[in-house]
C-alpha positions in Angstrom: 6.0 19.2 -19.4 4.6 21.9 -21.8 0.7 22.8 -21.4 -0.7 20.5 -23.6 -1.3 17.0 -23.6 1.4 14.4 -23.8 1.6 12.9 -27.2 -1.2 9.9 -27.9 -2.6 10.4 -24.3 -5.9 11.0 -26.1 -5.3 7.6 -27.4 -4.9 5.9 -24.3 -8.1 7.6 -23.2 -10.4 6.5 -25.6 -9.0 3.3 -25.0 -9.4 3.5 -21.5 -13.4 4.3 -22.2 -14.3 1.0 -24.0 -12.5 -1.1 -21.4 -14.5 -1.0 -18.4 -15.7 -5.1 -18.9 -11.7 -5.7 -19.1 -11.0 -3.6 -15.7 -14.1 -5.2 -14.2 -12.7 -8.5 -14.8 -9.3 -7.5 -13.5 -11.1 -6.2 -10.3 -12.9 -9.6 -9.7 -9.7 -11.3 -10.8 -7.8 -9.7 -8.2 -10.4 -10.0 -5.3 -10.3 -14.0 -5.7 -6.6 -14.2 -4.4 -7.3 -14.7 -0.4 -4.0 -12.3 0.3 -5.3 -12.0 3.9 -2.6 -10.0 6.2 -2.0 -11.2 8.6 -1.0 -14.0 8.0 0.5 -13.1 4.3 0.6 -16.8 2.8 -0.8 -16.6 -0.6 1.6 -15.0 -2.9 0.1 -15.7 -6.0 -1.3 -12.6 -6.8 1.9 -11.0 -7.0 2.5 -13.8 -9.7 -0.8 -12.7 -11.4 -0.2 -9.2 -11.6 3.7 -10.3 -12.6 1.8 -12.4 -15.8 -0.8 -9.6 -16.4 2.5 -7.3 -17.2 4.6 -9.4 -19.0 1.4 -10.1 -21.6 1.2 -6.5 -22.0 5.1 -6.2 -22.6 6.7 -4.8 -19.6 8.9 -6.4 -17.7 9.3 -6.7 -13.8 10.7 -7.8 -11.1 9.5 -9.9 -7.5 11.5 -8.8 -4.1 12.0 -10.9 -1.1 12.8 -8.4 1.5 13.7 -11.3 4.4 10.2 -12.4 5.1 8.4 -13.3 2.5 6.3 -10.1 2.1 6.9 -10.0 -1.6 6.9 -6.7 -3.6 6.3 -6.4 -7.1 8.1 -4.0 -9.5 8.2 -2.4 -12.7 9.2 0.4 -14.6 9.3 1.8 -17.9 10.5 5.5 -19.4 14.0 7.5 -18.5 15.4 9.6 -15.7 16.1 8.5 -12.3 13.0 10.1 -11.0 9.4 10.1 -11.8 5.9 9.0 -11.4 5.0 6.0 -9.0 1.8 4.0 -9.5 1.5 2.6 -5.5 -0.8 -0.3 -4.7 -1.0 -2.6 -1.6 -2.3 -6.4 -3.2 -2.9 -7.4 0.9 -6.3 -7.2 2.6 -7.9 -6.8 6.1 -9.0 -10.9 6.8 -12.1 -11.9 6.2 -13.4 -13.0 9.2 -16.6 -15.7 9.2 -17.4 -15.8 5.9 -20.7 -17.3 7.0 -21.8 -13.5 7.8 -20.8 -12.4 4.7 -23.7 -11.5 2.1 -21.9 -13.3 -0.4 -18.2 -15.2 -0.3 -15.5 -12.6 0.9 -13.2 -14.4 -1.8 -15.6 -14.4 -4.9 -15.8 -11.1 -6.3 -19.5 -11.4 -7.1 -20.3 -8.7 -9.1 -24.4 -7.1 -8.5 -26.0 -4.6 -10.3 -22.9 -2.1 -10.6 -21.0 -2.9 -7.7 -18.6 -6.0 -6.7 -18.3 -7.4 -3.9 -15.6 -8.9 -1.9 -12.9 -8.5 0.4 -10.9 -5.7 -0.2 -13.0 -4.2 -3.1 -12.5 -1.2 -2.1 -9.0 -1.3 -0.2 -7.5 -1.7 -2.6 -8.1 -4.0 -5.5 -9.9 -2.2 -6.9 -7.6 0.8 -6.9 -5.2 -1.7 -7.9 -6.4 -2.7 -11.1 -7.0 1.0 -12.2 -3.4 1.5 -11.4 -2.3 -1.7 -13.2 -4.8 -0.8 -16.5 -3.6 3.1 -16.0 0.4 2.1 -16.3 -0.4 -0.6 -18.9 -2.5 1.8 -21.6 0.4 4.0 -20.6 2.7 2.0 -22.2 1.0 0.1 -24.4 -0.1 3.4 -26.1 3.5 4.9 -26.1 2.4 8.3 -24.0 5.0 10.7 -24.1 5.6 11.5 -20.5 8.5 13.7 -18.6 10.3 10.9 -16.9 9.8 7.2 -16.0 7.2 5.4 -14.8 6.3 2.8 -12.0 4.5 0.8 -10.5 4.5 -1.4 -7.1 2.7 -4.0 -5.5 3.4 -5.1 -2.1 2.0 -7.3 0.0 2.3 -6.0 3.8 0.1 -2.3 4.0 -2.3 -4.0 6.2 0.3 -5.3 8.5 4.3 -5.0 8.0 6.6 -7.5 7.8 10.2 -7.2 8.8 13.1 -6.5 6.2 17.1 -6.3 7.1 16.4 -2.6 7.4 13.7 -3.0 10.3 9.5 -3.0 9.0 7.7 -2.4 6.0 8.8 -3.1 2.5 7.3 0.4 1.1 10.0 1.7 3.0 12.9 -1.1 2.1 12.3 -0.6 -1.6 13.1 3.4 -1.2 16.2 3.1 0.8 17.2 0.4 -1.0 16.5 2.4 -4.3 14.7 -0.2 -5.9 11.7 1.8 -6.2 12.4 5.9 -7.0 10.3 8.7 -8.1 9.2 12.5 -6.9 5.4 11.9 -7.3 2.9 8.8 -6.1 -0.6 8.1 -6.5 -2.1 5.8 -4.2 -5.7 4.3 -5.5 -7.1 4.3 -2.0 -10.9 4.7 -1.7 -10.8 8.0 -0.7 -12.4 9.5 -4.0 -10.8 12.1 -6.4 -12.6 15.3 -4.4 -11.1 15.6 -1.7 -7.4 15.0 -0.1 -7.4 12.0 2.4 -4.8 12.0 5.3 -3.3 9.1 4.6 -1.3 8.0 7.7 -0.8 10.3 11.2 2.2 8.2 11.2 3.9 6.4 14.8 6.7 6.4 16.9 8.5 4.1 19.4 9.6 4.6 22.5 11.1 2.0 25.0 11.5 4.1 28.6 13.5 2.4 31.2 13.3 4.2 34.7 15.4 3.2 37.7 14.7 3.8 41.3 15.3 2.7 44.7 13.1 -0.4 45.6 11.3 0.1 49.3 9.0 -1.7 51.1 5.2 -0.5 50.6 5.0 0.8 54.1 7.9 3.6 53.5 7.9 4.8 49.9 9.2 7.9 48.7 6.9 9.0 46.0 8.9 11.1 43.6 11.8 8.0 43.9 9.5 6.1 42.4 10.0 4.0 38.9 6.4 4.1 38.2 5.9 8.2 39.0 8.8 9.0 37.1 7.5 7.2 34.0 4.0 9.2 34.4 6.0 12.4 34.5 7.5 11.2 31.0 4.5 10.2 29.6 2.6 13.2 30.6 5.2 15.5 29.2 5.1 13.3 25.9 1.1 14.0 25.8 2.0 17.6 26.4 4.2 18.1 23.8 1.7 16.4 20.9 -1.2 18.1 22.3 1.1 21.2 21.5 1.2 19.7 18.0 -2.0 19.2 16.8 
């Protein structure tokens, strides 16, 4: 990319600038779709955000990866790699929505702020991805490589694919989703880097010992000990890490 600005994104900005009733809407649009995770039973708002591109002219495509978790895909530009627009559509559940202010589900926008489930994580960093990739296109910005964008629907909580959990990480091996760079609308603001996930992993520990009666053990031939010596040198070794 040379050091000035792609060709017509000034365009795309300007555009961007008068559209904030039309993001607003797409916001509160968005935050009426009760995609509560867990359970993830209302797919519909992949279907929105499916009709919201094909108005604007880009095409895409709905994944099934084995249980329902739907993703949502899309893509425009050349090159095998390039820029990812990332967005989870799934949100935290509501909970009572008798001690809710106002409905968890309505988008209710006050003054300048909306409220509603998942507002913040993430539709609203959802629908600036979605109006980001759209002006994109839709303003023909000369960019490096190809575009995309993803919606998917188990962030909160994963759902099992053929390849284990998670559909994030299904469409990558699968290589239905490809690019060197991501952007992720969390709420974290645009100041400041947010640590996105420490990240997990799973162990299953099976010890073995010789079963004796309470009244003669033999400590270190013990199943439980040996499992705290394994533990304990597991804590060692990520304190060691941090």
């Amino acid at each position: 990319m040379s050091k000035t600005s792609p060709k017509n994104l000034d365009k795309a900005l300007n555009e961007l600038k008068n559209s904030e009733k039309e993001i607003t809407r797409l916001v509160v649009n968005l935050i009426r779709f009760k995609s509560e995770n867990p359970p993830v039973e209302d797919h519909d708002i992949q279907l929105f955000i499916r009709d919201f591109l094909r108005q604007a002219g880009l095409g895409c495509e709905l994944h099934d990866p084995g249980d329902k978790a739907w993703a949502l895909t899309s893509s425009f530009g050349d090159g095998n790699d390039g820029f990812i627009f990332y967005g989870h559509a799934d949100v935290v559940p509501a909970g009572d929505p008798s001690r809710w202010i106002h409905p968890p589900f309505s988008g209710e926008v006050v003054g300048d702020r909306i409220h509603g489930r998942g507002a913040s994580d993430m539709k609203a960093g959802l629908a600036a991805e979605l109006f980001a990739y759209k002006l994109l296109y839709q303003n023909e910005v000369e960019l490096p490589g190809r575009v995309e964008f993803v919606s998917v629907l188990d962030e909160e909580n994963w759902h099992r694919t053929p390849i284990g959990w998670n559909t994030s990480d299904w469409l990558l091996t699968t290589g239905k989703l490809r690019g060197k760079a991501c952007v992720m609308g969390e709420q974290s603001g645009i100041k400041k880097v947010c640590l996105g996930e420490r990240g997990d992993y799973w162990v299953r520990l099976h010890s073995n010992a010789k079963p004796r009666h309470g009244s003669t053990p033999v400590y270190e031939d013990n199943a439980c000990v040996k499992l705290f010596r394994v533990l304990e040198s597991i804590h060692t070794t990520i304190t060691k890490l941090r």
